[in-house]
C-alpha positions as a Markdown table, in Angstrom:
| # | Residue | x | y | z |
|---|---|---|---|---|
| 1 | Unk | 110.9 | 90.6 | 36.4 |
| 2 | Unk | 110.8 | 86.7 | 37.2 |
| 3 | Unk | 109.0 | 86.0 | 34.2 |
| 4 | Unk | 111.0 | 88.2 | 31.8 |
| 5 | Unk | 114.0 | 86.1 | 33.1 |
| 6 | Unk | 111.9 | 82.9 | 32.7 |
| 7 | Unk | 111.2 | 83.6 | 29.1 |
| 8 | Unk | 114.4 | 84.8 | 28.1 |
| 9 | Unk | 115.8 | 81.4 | 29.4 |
| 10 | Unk | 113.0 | 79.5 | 27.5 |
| 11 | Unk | 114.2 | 81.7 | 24.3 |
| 12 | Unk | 117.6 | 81.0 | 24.4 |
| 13 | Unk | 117.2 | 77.5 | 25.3 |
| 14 | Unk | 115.1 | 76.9 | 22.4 |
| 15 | Unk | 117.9 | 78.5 | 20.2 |
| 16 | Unk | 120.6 | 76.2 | 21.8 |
| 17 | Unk | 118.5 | 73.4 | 21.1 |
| 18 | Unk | 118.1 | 73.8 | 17.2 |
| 19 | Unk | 121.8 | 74.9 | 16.9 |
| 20 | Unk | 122.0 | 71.6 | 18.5 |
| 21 | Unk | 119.7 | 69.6 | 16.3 |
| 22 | Unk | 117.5 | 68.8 | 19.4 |
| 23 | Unk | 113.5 | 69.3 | 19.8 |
| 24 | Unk | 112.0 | 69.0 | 23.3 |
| 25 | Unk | 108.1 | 68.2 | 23.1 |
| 26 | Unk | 106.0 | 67.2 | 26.2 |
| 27 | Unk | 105.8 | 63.9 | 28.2 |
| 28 | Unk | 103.4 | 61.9 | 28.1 |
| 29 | Unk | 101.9 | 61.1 | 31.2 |
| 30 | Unk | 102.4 | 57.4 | 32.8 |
| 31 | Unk | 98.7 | 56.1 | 32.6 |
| 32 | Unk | 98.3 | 57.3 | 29.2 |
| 33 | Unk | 101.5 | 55.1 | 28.4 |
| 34 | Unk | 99.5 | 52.0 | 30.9 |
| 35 | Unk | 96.2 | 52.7 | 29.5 |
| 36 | Unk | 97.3 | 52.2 | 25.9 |
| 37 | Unk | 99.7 | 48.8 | 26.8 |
| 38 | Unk | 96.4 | 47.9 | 28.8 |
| 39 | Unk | 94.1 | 47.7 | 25.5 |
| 40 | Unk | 97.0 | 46.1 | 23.7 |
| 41 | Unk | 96.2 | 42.5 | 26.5 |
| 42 | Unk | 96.3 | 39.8 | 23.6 |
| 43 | Unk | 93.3 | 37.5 | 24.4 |
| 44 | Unk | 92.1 | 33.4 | 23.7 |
| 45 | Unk | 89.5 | 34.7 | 21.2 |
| 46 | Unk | 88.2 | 31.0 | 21.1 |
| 47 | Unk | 90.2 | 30.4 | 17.9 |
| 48 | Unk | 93.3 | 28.3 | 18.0 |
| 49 | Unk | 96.7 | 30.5 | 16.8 |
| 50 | Unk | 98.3 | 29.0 | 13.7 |
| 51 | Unk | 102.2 | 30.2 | 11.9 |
| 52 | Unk | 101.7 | 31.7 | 8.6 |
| 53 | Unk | 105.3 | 32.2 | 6.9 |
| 54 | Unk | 109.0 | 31.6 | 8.2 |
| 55 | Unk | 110.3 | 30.4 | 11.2 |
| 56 | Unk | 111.9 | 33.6 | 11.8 |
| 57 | Unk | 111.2 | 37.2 | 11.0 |
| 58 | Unk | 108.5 | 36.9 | 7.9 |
| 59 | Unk | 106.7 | 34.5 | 10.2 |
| 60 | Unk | 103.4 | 35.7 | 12.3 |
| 61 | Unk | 100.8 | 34.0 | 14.0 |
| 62 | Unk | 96.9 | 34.5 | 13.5 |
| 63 | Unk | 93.8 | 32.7 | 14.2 |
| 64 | Unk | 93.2 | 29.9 | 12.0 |
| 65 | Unk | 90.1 | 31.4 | 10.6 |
| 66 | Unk | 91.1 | 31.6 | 7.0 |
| 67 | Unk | 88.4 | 29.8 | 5.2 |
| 68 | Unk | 86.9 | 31.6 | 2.7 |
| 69 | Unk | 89.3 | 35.0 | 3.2 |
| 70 | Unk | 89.7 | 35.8 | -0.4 |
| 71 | Unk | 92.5 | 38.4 | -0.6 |
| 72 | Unk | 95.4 | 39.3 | 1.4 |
| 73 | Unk | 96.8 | 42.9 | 1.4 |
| 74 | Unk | 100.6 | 43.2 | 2.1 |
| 75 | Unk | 101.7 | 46.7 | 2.1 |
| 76 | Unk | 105.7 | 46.3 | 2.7 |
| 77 | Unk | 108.1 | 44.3 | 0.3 |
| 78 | Unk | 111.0 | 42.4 | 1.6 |
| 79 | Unk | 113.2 | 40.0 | -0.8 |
| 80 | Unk | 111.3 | 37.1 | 0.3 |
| 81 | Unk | 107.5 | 36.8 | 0.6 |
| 82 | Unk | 107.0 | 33.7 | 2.7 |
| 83 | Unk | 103.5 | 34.4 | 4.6 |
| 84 | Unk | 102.1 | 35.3 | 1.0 |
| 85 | Unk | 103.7 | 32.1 | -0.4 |
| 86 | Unk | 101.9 | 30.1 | 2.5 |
| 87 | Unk | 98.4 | 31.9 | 1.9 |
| 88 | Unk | 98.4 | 31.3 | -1.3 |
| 89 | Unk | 100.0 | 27.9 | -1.5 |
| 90 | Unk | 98.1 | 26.5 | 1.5 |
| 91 | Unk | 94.8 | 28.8 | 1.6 |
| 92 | Unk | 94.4 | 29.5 | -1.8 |
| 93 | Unk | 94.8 | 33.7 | -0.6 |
| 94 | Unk | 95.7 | 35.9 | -2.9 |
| 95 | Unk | 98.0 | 39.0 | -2.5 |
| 96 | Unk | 98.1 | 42.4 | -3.2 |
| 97 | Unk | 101.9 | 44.1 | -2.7 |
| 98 | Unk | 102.6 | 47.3 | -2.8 |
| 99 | Unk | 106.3 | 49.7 | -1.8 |
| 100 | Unk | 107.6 | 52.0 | -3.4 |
| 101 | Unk | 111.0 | 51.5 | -2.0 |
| 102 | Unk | 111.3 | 48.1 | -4.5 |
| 103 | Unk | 111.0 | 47.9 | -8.1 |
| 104 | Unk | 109.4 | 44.5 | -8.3 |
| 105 | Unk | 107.7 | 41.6 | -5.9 |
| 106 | Unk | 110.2 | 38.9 | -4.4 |
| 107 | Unk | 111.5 | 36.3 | -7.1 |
| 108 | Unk | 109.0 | 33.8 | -5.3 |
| 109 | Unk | 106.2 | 35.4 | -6.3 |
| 110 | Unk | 107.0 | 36.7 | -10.0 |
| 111 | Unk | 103.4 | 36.9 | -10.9 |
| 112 | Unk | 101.5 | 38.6 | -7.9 |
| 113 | Unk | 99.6 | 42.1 | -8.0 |
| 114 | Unk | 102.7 | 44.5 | -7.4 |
| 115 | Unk | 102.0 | 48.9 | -7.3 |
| 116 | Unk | 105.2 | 50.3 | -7.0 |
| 117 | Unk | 103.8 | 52.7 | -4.1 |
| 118 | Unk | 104.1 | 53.7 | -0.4 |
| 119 | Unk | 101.1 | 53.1 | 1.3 |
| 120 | Unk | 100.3 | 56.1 | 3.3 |
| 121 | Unk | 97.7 | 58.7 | 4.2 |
| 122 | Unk | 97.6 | 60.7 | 0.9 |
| 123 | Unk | 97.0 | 60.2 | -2.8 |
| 124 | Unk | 100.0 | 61.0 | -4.6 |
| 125 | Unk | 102.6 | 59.7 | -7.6 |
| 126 | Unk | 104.4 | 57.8 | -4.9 |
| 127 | Unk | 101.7 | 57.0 | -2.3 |
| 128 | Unk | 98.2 | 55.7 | -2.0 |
| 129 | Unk | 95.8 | 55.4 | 1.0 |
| 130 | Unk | 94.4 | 52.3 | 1.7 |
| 131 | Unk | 91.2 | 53.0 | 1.0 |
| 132 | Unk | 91.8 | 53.6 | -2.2 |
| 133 | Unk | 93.9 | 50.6 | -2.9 |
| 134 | Unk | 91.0 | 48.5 | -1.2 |
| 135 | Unk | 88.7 | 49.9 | -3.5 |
| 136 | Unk | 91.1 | 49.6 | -6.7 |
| 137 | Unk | 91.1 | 46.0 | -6.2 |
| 138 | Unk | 88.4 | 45.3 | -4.7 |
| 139 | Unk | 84.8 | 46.0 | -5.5 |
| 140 | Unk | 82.3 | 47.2 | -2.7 |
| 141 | Unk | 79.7 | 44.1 | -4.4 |
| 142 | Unk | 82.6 | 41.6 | -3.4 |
| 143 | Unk | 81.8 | 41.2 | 0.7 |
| 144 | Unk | 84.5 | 38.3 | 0.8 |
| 145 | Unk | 87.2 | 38.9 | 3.9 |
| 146 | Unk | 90.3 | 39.7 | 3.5 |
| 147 | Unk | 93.6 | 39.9 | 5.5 |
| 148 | Unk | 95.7 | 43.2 | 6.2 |
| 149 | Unk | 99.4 | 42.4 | 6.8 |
| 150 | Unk | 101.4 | 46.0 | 7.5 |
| 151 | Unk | 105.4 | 46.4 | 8.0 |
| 152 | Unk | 105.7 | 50.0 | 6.7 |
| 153 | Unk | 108.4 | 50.5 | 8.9 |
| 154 | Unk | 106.4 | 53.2 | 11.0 |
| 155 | Unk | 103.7 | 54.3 | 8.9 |
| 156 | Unk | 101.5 | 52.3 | 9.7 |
| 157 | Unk | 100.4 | 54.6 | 12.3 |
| 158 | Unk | 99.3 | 57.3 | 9.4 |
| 159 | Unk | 97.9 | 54.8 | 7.0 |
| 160 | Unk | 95.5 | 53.5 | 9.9 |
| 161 | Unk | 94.7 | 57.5 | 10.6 |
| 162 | Unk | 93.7 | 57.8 | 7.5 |
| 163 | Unk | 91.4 | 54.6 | 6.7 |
| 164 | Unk | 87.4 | 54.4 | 6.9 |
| 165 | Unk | 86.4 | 52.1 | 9.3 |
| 166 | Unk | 84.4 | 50.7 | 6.2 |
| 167 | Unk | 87.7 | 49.4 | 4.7 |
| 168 | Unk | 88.7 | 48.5 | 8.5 |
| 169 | Unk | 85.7 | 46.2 | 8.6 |
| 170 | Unk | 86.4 | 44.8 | 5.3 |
| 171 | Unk | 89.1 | 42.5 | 6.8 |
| 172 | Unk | 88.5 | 39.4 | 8.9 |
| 173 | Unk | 92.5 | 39.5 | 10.4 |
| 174 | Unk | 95.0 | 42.5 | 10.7 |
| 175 | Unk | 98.7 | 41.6 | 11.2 |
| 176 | Unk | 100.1 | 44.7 | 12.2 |
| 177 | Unk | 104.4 | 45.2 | 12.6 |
| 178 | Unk | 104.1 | 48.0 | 15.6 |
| 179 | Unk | 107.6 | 50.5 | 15.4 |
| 180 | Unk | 109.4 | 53.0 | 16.9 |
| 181 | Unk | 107.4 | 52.3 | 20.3 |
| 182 | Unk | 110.1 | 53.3 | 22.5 |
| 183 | Unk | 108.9 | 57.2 | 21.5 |
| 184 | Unk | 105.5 | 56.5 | 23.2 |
| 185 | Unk | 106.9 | 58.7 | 26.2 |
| 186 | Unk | 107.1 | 61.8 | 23.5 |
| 187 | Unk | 103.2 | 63.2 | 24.0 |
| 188 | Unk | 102.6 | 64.1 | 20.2 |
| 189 | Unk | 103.8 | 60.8 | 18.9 |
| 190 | Unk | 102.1 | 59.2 | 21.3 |
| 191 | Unk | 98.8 | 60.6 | 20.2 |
| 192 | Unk | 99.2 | 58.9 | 17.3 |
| 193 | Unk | 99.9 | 56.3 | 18.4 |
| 194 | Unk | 96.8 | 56.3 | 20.2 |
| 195 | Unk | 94.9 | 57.5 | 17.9 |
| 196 | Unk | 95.5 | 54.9 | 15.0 |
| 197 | Unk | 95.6 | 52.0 | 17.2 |
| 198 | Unk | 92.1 | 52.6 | 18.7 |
| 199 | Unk | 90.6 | 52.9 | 15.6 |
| 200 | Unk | 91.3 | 49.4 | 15.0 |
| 201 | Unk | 90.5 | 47.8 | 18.3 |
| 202 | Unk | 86.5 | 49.5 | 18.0 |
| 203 | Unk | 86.4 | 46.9 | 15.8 |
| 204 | Unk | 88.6 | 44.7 | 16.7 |
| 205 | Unk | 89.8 | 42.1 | 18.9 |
| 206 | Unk | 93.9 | 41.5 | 19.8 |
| 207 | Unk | 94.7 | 37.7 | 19.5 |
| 208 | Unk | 98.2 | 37.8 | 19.8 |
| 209 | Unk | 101.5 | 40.5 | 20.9 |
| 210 | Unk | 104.7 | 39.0 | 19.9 |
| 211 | Unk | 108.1 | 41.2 | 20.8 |
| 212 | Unk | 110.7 | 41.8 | 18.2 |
| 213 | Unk | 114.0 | 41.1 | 19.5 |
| 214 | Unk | 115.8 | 42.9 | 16.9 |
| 215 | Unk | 115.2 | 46.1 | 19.1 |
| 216 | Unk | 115.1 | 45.4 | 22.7 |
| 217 | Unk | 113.4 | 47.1 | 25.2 |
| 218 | Unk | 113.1 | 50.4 | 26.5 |
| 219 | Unk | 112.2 | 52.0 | 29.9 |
| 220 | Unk | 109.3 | 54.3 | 30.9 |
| 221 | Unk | 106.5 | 55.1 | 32.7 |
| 222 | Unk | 107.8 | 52.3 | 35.2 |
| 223 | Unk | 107.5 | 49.8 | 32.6 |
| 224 | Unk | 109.2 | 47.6 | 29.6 |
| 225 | Unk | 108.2 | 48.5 | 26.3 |
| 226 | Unk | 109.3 | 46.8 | 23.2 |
| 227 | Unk | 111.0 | 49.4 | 20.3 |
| 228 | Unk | 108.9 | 46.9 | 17.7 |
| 229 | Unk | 106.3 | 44.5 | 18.7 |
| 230 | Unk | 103.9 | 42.3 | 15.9 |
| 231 | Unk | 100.4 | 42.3 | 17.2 |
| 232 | Unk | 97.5 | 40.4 | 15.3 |
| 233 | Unk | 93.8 | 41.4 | 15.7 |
| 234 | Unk | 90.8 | 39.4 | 14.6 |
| 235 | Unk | 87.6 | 41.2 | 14.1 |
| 236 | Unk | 84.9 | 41.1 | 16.9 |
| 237 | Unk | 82.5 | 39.2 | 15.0 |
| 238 | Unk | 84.1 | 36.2 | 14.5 |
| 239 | Unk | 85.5 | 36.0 | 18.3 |
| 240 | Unk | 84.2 | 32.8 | 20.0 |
| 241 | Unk | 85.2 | 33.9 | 23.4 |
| 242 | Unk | 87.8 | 36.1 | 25.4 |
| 243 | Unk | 89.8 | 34.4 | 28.1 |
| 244 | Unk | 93.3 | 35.3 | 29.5 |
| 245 | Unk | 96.3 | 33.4 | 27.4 |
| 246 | Unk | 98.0 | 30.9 | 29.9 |
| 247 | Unk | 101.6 | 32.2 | 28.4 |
| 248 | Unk | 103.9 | 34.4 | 26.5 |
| 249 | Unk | 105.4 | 34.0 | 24.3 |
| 250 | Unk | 103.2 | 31.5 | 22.6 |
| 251 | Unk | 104.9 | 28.3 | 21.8 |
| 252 | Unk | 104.4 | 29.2 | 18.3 |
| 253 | Unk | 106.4 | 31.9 | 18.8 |
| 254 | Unk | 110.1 | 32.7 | 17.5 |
| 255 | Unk | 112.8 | 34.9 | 17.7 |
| 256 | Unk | 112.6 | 37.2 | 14.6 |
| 257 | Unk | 116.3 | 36.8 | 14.8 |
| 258 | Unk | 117.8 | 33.5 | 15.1 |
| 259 | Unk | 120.7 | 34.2 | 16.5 |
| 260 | Unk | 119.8 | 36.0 | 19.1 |
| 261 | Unk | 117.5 | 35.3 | 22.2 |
| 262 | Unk | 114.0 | 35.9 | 22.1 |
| 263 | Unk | 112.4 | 38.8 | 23.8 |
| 264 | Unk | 110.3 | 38.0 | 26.8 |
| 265 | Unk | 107.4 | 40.3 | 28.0 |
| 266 | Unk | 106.9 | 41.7 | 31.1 |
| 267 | Unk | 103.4 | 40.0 | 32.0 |
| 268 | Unk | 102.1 | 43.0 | 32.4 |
| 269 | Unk | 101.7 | 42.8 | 28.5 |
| 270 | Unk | 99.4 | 39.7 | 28.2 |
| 271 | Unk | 98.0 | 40.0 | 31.5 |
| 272 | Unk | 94.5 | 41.3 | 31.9 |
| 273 | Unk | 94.5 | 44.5 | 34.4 |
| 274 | Unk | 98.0 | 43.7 | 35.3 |
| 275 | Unk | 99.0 | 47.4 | 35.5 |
| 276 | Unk | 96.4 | 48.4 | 37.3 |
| 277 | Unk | 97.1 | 46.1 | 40.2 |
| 278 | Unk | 100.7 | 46.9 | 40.6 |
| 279 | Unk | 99.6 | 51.2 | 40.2 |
């Protein structure tokens, strides 16, 4: 009899819910949540950080190991298109654009390779993988490095999903725009989460986490967690060595907006095995 009455109150709960527009999924469990921050530990990868783009939001830093990168592959268009205009202008990089939200490449870069399409995890009239972008403009003969920089606004979990390690490995730096973190504490989005972000660090190495202060932070699992954080990965191969960063953020490091104060990390976030003191 308990468990009729259990069920019926599940039942009409879950009808309440969708009248109400509201989806209950599982939580994820607090050492999933510290394992992945754990893994995310930006490192001194022997390389010294350099600023490629604006002072501001636009702006990210990377390892100055950009000799000989050929291409740079910017999935993401805003109205201005600063850290391409710096490749290209001071590296001699070349980049690859591509949303579908946009009908054309920033007025500072009239002439760059545009495809008016989303970058995602199918092939379709509005959306390409990245694999097959890589392999549009690039061919597999040319084993020249390239650079991945993502703001997809969310996506980029997907796209990564959905990418051959091959293409992965075909990129010497990934600069990676991180949202909608503060649902890491929802189990199925976490998974994802999880799931795309370990992909890349098989391969790679993290050289930098920079908080967005355009979303604040959000509480769980006993721990701050940035709604959008910027994290840039260098590929283990060309690590020199790992040692613990002496501070966050770096002094590189800006607010993405101005005019408000930048977003400081709990050290827990740049701190090797920092959470697993403190559990």
């Amino acid at each position: 009899m308990a468990n009729v009455l259990k069920n019926k109150v599940k039942r009409v709960g879950a009808q309440i819910s969708s009248l109400l527009g509201i989806y209950m999924s599982p939580q994820t469990e607090s050492e999933l949540i510290h394992g992945l921050v754990s893994r995310l530990v930006p490192y001194d990868l022997g390389i010294p950080l350099c600023r490629i783009g604006t002072s501001c939001d636009g702006g990210y830093l990377v390892p100055d190991d950009l000799d000989d990168i050929a291409y740079c592959f910017s999935p993401g268009v805003s109205d201005t298109a600063v850290f391409e205009q710096d490749l290209l202008n001071g590296r001699g990089i070349q980049s690859f654009l591509a949303d579908y939200s946009v009908s054309s490449p920033p007025a500072s870069l009239p002439d760059c390779d545009f495809v008016k399409k989303f970058v995602g995890a199918v092939n379709t009239e509005e959306v390409m993988t990245l694999d097959q972008w890589v392999s549009d403009k690039c061919t597999q003969s040319d084993s020249r490095d390239m650079i991945l920089q993502m703001d997809i606004e969310g996506a980029e979990y997907e796209t990564l999903m959905a990418t051959s390690p091959e293409t992965l490995s075909r990129f010497r730096i990934i600069v990676l725009e991180l949202h909608k973190l503060n649902h890491l504490d929802n189990r199925l989005f976490f998974r994802c989460v999880d799931a795309a972000l370990s992909k890349v660090l098989e391969q790679f190495d993290v050289a930098h986490i920079h908080a967005n202060n355009a979303g604040g932070l959000t509480r769980m699992a006993g721990i701050d967690v940035p709604r959008v954080a910027e994290i840039t990965l260098l590929r283990k191969d060309r690590t020199v060595r790992k040692s613990p960063v002496r501070q966050l953020p770096n002094t590189l490091d800006a607010p993405n907006v101005s005019s408000q104060q930048e977003l400081i990390l709990p050290n827990y976030w740049w701190v090797p095995h920092a959470l697993s003191r403190a559990a």
